[in-house]
C-alpha positions as a printed NumPy array, in Angstrom:
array([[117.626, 134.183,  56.805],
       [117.822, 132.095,  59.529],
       [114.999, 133.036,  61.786],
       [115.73 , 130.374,  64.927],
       [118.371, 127.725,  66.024],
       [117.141, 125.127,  68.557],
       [120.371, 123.414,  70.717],
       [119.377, 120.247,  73.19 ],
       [121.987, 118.023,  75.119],
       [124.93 , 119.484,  73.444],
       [128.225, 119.545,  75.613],
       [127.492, 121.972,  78.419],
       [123.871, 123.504,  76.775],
       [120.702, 121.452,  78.056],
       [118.269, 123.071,  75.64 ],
       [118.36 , 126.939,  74.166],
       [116.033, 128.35 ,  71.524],
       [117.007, 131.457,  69.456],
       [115.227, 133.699,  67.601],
       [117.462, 135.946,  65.499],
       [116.561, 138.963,  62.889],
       [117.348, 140.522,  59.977],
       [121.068, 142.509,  59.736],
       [123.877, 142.258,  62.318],
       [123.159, 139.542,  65.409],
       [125.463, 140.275,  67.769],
       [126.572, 137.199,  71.064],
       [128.725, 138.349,  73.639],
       [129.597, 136.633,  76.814],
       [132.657, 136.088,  79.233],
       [135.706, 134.004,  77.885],
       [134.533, 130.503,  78.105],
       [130.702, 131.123,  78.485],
       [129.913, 128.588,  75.401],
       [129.614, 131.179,  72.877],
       [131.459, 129.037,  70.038],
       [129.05 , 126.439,  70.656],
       [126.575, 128.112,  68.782],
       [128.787, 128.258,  66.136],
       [129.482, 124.424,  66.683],
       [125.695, 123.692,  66.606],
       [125.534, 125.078,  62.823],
       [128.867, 122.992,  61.709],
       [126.814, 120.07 ,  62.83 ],
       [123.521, 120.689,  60.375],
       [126.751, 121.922,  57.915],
       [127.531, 117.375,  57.972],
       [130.639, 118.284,  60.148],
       [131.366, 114.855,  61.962],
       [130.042, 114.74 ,  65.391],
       [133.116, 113.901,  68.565],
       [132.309, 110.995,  70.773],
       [131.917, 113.615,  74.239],
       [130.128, 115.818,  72.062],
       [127.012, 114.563,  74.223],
       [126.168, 116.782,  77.617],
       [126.832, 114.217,  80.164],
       [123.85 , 111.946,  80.965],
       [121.944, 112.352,  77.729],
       [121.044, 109.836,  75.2  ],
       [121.192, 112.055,  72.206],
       [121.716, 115.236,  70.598],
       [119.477, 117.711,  68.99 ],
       [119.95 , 120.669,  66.983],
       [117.152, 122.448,  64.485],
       [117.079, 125.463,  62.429],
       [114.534, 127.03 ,  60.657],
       [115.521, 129.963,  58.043],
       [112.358, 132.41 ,  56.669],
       [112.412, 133.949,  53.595],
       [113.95 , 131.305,  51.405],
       [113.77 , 132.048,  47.523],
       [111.563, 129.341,  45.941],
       [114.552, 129.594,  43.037],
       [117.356, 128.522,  46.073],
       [114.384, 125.642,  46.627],
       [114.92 , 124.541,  43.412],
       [118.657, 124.339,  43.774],
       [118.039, 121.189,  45.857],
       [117.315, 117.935,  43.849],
       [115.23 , 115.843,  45.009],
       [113.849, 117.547,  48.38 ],
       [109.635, 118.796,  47.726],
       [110.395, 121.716,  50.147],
       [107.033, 124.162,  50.11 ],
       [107.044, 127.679,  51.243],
       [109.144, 130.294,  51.758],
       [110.257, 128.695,  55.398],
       [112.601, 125.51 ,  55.592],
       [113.393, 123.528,  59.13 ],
       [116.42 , 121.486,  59.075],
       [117.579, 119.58 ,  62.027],
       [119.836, 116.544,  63.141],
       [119.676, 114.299,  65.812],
       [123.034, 112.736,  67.053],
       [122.561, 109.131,  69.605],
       [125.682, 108.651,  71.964],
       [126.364, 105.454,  69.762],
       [127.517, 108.128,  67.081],
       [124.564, 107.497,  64.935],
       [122.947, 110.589,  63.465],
       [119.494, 110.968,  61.745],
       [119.246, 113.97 ,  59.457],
       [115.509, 115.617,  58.21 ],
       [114.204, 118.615,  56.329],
       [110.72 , 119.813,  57.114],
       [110.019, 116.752,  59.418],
       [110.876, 114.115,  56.188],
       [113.885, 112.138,  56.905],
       [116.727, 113.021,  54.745],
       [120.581, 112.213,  54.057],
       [123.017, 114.121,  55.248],
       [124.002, 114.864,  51.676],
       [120.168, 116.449,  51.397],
       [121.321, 118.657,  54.711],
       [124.251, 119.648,  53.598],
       [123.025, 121.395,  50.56 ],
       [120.407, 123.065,  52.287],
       [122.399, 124.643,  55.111],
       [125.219, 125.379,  52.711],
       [123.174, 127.076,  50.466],
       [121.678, 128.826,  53.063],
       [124.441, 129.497,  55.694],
       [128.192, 130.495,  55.556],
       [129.855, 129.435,  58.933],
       [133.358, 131.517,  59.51 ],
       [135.818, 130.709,  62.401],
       [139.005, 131.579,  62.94 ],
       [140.015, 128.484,  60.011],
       [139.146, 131.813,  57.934],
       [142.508, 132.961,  58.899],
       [144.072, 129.332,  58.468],
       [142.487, 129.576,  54.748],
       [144.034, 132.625,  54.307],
       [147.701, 130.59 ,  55.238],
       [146.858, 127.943,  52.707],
       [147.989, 129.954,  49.114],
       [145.538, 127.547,  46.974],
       [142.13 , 128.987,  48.5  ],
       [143.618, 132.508,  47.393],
       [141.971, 131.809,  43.875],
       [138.548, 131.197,  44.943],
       [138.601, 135.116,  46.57 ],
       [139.395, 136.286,  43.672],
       [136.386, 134.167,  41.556],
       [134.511, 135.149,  44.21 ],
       [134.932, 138.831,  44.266],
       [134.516, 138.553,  40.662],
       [131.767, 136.756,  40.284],
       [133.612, 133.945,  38.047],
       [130.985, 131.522,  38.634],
       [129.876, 131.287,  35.118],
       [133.193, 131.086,  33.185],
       [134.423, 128.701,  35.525],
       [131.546, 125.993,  34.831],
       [132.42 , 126.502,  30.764],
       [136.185, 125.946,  31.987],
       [135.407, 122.719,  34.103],
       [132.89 , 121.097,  31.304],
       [135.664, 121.994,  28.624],
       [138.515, 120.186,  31.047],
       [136.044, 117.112,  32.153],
       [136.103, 117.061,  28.054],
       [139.718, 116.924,  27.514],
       [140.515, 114.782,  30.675],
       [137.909, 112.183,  28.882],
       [139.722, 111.995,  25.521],
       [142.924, 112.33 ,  27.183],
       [141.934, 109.161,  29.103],
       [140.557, 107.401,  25.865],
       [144.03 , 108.024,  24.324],
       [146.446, 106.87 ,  27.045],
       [144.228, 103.612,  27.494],
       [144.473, 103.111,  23.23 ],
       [148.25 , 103.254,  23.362],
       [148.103, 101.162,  26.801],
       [146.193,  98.387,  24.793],
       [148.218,  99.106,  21.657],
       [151.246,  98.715,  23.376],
       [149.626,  95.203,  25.231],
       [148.457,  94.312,  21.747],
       [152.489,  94.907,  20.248],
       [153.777,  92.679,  23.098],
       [151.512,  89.947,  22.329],
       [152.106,  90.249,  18.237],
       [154.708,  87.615,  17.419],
       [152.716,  85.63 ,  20.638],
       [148.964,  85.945,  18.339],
       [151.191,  85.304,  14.881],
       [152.867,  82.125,  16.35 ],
       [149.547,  80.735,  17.391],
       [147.862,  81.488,  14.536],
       [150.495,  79.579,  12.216],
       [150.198,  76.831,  14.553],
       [146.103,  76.233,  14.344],
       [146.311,  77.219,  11.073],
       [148.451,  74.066,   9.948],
       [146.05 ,  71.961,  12.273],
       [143.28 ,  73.873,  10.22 ],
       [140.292,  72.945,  12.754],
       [136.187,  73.072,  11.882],
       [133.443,  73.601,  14.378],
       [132.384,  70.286,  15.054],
       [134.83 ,  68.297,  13.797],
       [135.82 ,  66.268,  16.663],
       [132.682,  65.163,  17.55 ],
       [132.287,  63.607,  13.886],
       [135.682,  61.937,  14.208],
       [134.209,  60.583,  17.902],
       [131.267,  59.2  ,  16.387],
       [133.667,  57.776,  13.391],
       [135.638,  56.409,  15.755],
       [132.89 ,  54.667,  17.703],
       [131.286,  53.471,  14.666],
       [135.028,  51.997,  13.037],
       [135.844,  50.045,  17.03 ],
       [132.139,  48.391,  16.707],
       [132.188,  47.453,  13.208],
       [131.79 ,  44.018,  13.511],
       [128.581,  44.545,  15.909],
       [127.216,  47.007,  13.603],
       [126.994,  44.658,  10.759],
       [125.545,  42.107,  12.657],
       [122.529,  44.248,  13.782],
       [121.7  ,  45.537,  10.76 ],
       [122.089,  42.708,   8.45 ],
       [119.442,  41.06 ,  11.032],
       [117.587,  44.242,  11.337],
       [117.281,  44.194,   7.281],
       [116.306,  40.809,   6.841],
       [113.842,  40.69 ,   9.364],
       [112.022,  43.949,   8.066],
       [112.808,  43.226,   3.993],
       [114.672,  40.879,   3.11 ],
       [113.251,  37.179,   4.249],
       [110.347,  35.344,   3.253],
       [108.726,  35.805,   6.339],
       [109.983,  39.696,   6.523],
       [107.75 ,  42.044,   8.018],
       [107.295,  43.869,   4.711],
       [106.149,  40.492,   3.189],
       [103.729,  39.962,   6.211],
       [102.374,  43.57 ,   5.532],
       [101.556,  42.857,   2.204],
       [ 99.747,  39.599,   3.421],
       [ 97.738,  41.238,   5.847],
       [ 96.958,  44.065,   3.337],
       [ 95.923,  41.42 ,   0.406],
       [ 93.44 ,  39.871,   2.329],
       [ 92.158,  43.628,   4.066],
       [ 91.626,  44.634,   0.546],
       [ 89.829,  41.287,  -0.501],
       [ 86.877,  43.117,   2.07 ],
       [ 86.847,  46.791,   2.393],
       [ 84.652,  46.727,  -0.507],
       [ 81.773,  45.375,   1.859],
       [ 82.635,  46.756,   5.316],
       [ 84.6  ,  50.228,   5.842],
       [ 85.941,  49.11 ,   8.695],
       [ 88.132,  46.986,   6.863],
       [ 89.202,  49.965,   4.215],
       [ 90.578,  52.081,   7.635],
       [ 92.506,  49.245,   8.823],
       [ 93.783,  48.758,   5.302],
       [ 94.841,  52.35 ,   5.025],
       [ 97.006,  51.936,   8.283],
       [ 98.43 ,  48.817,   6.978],
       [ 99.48 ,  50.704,   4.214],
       [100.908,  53.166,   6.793],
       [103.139,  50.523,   8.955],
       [104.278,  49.487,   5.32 ],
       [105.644,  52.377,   4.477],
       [107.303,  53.5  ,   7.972],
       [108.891,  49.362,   7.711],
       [110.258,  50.181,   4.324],
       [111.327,  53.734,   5.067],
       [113.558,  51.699,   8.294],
       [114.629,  49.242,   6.266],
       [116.043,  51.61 ,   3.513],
       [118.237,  53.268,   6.467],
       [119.166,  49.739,   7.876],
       [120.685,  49.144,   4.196],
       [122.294,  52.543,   4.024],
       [124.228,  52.191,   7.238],
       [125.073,  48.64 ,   6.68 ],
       [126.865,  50.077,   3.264],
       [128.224,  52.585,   5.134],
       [130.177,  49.879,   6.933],
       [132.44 ,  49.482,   4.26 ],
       [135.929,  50.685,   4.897],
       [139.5  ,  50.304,   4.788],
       [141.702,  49.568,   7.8  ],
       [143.609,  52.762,   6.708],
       [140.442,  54.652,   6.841],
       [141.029,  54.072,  11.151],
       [144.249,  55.121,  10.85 ],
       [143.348,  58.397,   9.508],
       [140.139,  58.889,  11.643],
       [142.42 ,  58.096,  14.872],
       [145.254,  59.95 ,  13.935],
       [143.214,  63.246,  13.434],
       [141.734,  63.04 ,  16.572],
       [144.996,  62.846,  18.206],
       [145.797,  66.248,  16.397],
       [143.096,  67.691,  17.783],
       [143.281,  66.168,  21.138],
       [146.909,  67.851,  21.268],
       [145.927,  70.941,  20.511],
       [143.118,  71.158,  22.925],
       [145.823,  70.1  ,  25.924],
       [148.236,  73.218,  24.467],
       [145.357,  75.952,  24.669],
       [143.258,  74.661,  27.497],
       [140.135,  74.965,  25.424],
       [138.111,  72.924,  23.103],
       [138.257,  73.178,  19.786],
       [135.073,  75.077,  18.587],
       [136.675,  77.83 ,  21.843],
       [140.352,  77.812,  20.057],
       [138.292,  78.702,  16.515],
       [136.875,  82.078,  18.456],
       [139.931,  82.863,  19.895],
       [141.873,  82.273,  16.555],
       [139.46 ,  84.594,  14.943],
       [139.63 ,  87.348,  17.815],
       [143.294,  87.311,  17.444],
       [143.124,  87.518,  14.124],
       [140.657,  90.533,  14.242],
       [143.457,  91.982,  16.641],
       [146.457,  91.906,  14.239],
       [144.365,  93.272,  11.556],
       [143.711,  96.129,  14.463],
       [147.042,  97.054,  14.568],
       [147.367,  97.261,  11.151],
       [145.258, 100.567,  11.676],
       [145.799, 101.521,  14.643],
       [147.722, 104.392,  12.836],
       [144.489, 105.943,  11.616],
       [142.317, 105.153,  14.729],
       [145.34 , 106.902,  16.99 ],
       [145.731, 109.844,  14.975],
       [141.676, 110.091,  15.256],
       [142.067, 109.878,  19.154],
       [145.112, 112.751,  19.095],
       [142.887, 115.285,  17.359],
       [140.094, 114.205,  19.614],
       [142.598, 115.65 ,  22.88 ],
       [143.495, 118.252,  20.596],
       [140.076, 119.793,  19.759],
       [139.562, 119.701,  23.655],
       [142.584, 121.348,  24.355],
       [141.455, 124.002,  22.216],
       [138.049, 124.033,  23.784],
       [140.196, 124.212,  27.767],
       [142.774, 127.024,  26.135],
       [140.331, 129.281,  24.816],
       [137.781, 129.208,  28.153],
       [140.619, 129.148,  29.986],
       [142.732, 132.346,  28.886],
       [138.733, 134.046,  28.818],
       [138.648, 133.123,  32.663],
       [142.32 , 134.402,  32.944],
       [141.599, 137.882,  31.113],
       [138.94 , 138.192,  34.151],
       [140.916, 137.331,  36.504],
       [144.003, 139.777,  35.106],
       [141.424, 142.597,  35.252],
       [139.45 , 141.499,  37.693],
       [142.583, 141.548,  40.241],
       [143.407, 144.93 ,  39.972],
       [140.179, 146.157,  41.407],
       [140.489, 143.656,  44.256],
       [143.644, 144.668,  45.336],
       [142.226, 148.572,  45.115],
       [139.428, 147.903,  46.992],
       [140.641, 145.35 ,  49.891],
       [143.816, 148.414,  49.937],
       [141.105, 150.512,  50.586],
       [139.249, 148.592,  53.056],
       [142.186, 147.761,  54.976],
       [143.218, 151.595,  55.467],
       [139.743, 151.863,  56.943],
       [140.587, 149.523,  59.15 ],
       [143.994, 150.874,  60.405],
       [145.908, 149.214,  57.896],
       [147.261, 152.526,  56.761],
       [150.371, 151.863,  54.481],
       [149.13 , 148.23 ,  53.372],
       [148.679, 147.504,  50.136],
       [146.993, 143.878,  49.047],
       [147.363, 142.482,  45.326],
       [146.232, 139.639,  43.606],
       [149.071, 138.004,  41.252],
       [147.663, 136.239,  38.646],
       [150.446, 133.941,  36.252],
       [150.614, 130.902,  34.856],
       [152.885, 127.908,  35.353],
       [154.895, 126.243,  32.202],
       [154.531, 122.872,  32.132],
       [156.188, 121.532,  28.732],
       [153.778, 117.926,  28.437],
       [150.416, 119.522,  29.118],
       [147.706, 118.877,  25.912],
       [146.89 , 122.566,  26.607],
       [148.817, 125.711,  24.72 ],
       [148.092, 129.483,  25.293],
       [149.994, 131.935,  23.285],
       [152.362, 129.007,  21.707],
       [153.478, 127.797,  25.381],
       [152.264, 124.452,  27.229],
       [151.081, 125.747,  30.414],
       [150.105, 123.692,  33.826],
       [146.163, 123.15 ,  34.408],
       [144.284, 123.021,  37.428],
       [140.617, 122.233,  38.595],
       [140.366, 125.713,  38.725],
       [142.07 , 127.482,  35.798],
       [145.229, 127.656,  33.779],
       [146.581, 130.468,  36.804],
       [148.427, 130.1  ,  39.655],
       [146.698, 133.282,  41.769],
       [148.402, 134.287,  45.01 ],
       [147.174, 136.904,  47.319],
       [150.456, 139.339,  48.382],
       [150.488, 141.882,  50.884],
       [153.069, 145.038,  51.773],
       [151.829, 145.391,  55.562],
       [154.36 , 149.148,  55.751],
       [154.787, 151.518,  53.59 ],
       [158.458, 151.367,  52.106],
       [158.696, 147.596,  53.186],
       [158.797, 144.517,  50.593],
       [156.115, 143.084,  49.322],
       [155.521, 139.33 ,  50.053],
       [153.353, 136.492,  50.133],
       [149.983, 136.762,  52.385],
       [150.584, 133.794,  54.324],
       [154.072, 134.39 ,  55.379],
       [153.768, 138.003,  56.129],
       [150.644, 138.899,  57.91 ],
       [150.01 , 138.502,  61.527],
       [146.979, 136.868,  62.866],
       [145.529, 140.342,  63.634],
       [146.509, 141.463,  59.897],
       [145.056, 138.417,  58.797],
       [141.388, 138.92 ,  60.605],
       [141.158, 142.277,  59.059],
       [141.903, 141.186,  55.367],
       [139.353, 138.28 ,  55.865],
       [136.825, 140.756,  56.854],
       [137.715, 142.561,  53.846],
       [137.671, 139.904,  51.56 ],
       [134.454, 138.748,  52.575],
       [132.86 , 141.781,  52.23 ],
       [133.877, 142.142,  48.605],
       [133.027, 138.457,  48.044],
       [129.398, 138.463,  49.899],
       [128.2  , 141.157,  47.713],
       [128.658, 139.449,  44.326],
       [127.443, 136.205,  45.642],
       [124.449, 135.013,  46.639],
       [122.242, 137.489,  48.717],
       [120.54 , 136.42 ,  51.77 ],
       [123.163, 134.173,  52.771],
       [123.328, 133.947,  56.563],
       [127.052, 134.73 ,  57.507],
       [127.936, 133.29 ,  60.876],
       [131.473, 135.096,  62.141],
       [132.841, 133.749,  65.067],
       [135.329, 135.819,  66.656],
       [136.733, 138.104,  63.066],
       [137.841, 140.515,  65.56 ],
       [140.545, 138.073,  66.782],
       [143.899, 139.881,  67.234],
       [142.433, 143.197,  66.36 ],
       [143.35 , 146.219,  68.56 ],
       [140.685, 148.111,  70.783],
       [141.372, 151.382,  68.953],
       [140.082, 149.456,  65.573],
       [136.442, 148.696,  66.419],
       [134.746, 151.166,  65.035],
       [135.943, 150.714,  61.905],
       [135.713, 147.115,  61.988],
       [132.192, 147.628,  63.31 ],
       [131.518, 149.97 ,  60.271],
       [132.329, 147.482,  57.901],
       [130.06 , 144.697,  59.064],
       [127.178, 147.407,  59.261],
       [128.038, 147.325,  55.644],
       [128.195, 143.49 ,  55.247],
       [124.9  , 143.243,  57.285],
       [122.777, 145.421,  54.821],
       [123.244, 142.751,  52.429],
       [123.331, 139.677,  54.023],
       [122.094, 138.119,  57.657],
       [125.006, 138.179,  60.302],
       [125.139, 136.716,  63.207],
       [128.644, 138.01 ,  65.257],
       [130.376, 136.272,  67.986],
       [132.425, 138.929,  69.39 ],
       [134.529, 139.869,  72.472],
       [134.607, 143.701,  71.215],
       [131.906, 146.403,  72.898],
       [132.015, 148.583,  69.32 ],
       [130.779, 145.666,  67.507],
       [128.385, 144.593,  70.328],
       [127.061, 147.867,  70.307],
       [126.52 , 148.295,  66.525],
       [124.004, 144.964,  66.394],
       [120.376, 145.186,  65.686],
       [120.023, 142.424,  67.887],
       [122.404, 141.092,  71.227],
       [122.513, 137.869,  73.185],
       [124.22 , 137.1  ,  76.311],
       [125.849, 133.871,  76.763],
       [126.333, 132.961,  80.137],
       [127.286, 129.635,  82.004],
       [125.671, 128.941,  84.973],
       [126.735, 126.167,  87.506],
       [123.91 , 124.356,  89.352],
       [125.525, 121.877,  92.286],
       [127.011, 119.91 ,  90.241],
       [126.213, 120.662,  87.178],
       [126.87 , 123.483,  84.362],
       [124.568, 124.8  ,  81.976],
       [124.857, 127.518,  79.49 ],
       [121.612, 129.553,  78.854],
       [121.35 , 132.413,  76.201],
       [119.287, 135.802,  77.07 ],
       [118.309, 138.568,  74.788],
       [119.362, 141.887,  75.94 ],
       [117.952, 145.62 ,  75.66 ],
       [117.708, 148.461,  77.848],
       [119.852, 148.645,  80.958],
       [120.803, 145.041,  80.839],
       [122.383, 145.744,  77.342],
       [123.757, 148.711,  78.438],
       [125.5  , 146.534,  81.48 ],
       [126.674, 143.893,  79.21 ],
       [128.529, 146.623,  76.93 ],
       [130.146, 148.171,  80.119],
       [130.95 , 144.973,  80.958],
       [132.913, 144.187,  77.948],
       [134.829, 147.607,  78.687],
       [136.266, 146.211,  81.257],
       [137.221, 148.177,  84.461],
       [135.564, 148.32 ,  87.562],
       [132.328, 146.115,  87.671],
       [128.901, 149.022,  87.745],
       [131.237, 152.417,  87.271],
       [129.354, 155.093,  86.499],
       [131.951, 155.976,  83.681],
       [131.78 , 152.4  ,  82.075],
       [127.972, 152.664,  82.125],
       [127.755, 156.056,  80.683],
       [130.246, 154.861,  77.921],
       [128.299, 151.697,  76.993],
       [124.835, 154.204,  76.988],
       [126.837, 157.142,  74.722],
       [128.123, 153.499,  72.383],
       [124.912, 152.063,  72.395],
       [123.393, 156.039,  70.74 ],
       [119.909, 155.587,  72.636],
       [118.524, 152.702,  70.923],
       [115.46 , 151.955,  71.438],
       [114.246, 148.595,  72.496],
       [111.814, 147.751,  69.992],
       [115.031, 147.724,  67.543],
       [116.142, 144.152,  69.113],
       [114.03 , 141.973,  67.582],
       [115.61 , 138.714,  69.113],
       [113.683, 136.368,  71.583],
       [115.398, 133.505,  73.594],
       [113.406, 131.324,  75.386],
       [115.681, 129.029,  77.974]])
């Protein structure tokens, strides 16, 4: 529960502190007094984004913190990545006039995704947008799941659709490519003829270059290594026949010094690195021999090659790996029959897997909206509604190209189901039935959320803190009790804390605060007080209305108020 909300520097509040308790918390105060600010302080640790005058005039920042008790280590759990301890969490944000905001949970910074799913695990804020979700038909679904506790079968619905939008998405980008890869067919076959008449090697043209080079220097090749072969083999004085000289005479005295034998055996070295360069000098010089039309050939290849690099903008060991990739990609579409039909029962088998969960979830639903529309006709009668009747329509919309086919028939499908569920309402007896948002009044509207959020609070999550500000909006005086009544009921489930303008409801709260605005010269400030006692009993007349301190409005408020007993309150302020 949440156990106290801290406010600093926000609009007209300089700094409050609230304590609240367990069951219904109840704030009153005079049109205008701040009371919704409260509520505003909670959308703020909720991430809402915070307004540029949302600063009280002269401050350089924000601050609001709240601290719940009680808190489930299994809801701590529910909150990756956060090493909260305990069984009490403090959450707060700080907001600079620049706009910045700095989020942290139990004094450790933290992102405002981190603070966001620890207030809205922990806190349900409800304005009057409760009635504006009421107007909008798609949110009429997520009552129903609610009520029903759907929770489960719709995770197995949304892994089964995340499955069948995946394969979906794997087939439509196949046929895209297929269809790229059909375009570009007679393109790849043309190309393919072309290089394969030209019938290029890796390599190739840098053996024709060196050809080429070789063939435009003959003349100076020859040269060089007819000199280059007579000087190391070939003359008298060659350096092979200077080797053998020197090695003679080295071997004429090794036998007596074996200095000489080591310098012999290098000898013998240089002779045989001389004759190994010599034998290449001769090879190459062979080599040499060609025919003019041996040029020809050499050049005109080259220009072949040359050409074909200028027509693909590559080189020719690049135009090989393209000519084999788009070869590889005809020979894909030469099965792209078989690899298709494998992606079509792919979407298939997950259309079967979204069918199935999803007619299980709309059997629920079917069954599930019958007892809602009992029980919120119920509800509502207890609430003056007498005549109204609420149902839940649950159908499903055709929708001939969906993947997805219950009973035979392609039907439409949505994040949340294969249904199309919309809340209708008969607000007379006698009169025609017709859609919630259309027919209801605001006051109408209040009620049914009331309703609705009873039914849905008690399959949810217990121990939620429900924050109502203003539900009694547009409902008549004579209507209190029993709207009182039913929050009683709400409260012995769940932690409320009730912004109210109605005495029956004020008077029904475990716990009340005051919210009054005070003006100071020149300044306003809005300070919160915990009531019991006469002072309670005041504020109760108060909201009566009449003349200020009549004995009748007082004795009202006390015979309202059924002699509770101080200790009952529970709630400390401290300004």
């Amino acid at each position: 529960m949440l156990a106290r909300l801290r406010i600093d520097n926000l609009a007209v509040v300089e700094s409050i502190v609230l304590d609240f308790a367990p069951g219904l918390n109840v704030l009153t105060g005079s049109t205008g007094a701040g009371k919704s600010l409260i509520l505003g302080a909670v959308n703020l640790l909720m991430g809402e984004r915070a307004a540029p005058d949302l600063l009280r005039r002269g401050a350089d920042d924000a601050f609001v913190e709240a601290t719940f008790a009680g808190v489930p280590r299994a809801r701590r759990e529910g909150w990756p990545g956060l090493a909260t301890t305990g069984d009490t969490v403090t959450v707060s944000r700080r907001i600079a006039r620049g706009g910045r905001s700095h989020a942290a949970v139990d004094g450790r910074a933290a992102t405002m995704k981190d603070l966001r799913a620890v207030c809205s695990s922990l806190l349900e804020p409800h304005g009057q947008n409760e009635q504006m979700r009421l107007r909008d038909p798609e949110s009429h679904v997520e009552y129903l799941d609610s009520f029903a506790a759907h929770a489960p079968l719709r995770h197995a619905y949304a892994d089964a659709l995340a499955g069948l939008r995946a394969a979906r998405a794997e087939l439509d980008g196949f046929d895209a490519e297929l269809s790229r890869m059909r375009e570009q067919r007679e393109l790849y076959l043309h190309r393919l003829e072309e290089i394969d008449r030209v019938a290029p090697r890796r390599g190739e043209k840098e053996e024709l270059e060196a050809a080429a080079r070789l063939m435009a220097n003959a003349e100076k090749f020859h040269a060089a290594l007819a000199d280059a072969c007579a000087v190391l083999y070939d003359d008298d004085t060659s350096a092979t026949a200077l080797i053998d000289r020197a090695r003679g005479r080295l071997a004429a005295i090794a036998p007596l010094d074996p200095r000489a034998e080591r310098i012999g055996e290098a000898v013998a070295q240089a002779a045989a690195l001389v004759a190994g360069a010599a034998l290449e000098a001769r090879s190459m010089l062979e080599a040499l021999e060609f025919e003019p039309a041996d040029v020809e050939r050499v050049q005109e290849r080259l220009d072949v090659l040359v050409r074909l690099e200028r027509r693909y903008q590559a080189t020719v060991d690049a135009i090989i790996v393209d000519q084999d990739a788009w070869r590889r990609a005809l020979d894909g579409l030469e099965d792209a029959g078989a690899a298709r039909r494998e992606r079509e029962r792919n979407v298939a088998e997950h259309a079967a897997a979204v069918a199935e969960r999803g007619a299980a979830l709309s059997e629920s639903r079917c069954r599930a909206a019958a007892a809602l529309g009992e029980r919120v006709t119920t509800t509502l009668e207890e609430l003056g509604m007498r005549g109204t009747s609420l149902r839940a329509d649950v159908a499903r919309s055709h929708e001939p190209a969906s993947d997805v086919r219950v009973d035979g028939q392609p039907v439409a499908v949505f994040d949340s189901g294969i249904d199309v569920v919309r809340l209708r309402i008969r607000t007379n007896a006698g009169e025609s039935e017709g859609a919630l948002e259309t027919i209801a009044s605001t006051g109408e509207l209040s009620r049914v959320a009331l309703a609705l959020k009873q039914l849905s609070a008690g399959a949810g999550a217990a121990g939620t803190t429900l924050i109502l500000d203003e539900i009694d909006a547009g409902v008549g005086a004579d209507l209190g009790n029993a709207l009182a009544e039913n929050l009683l009921a709400l409260a012995s489930r769940h932690q409320i804390i009730c912004i109210t303008h109605m005495p029956q409801i004020a008077a029904r709260g475990a716990t009340h605060l005051v919210v009054l605005k005070e003006t100071d010269g020149n300044r306003t400030r809005v300070r919160v007080r915990s009531v019991t006692d006469d002072e309670r009993t005041r504020e109760i007349a108060r909201m009566l209305g009449g003349e200020e301190g009549s004995e009748p409005r007082l004795a009202l408020a006390s015979e309202m108020l059924g002699g509770r007993r101080s200790s009952q309150s529970g709630t400390r302020v401290r300004p």
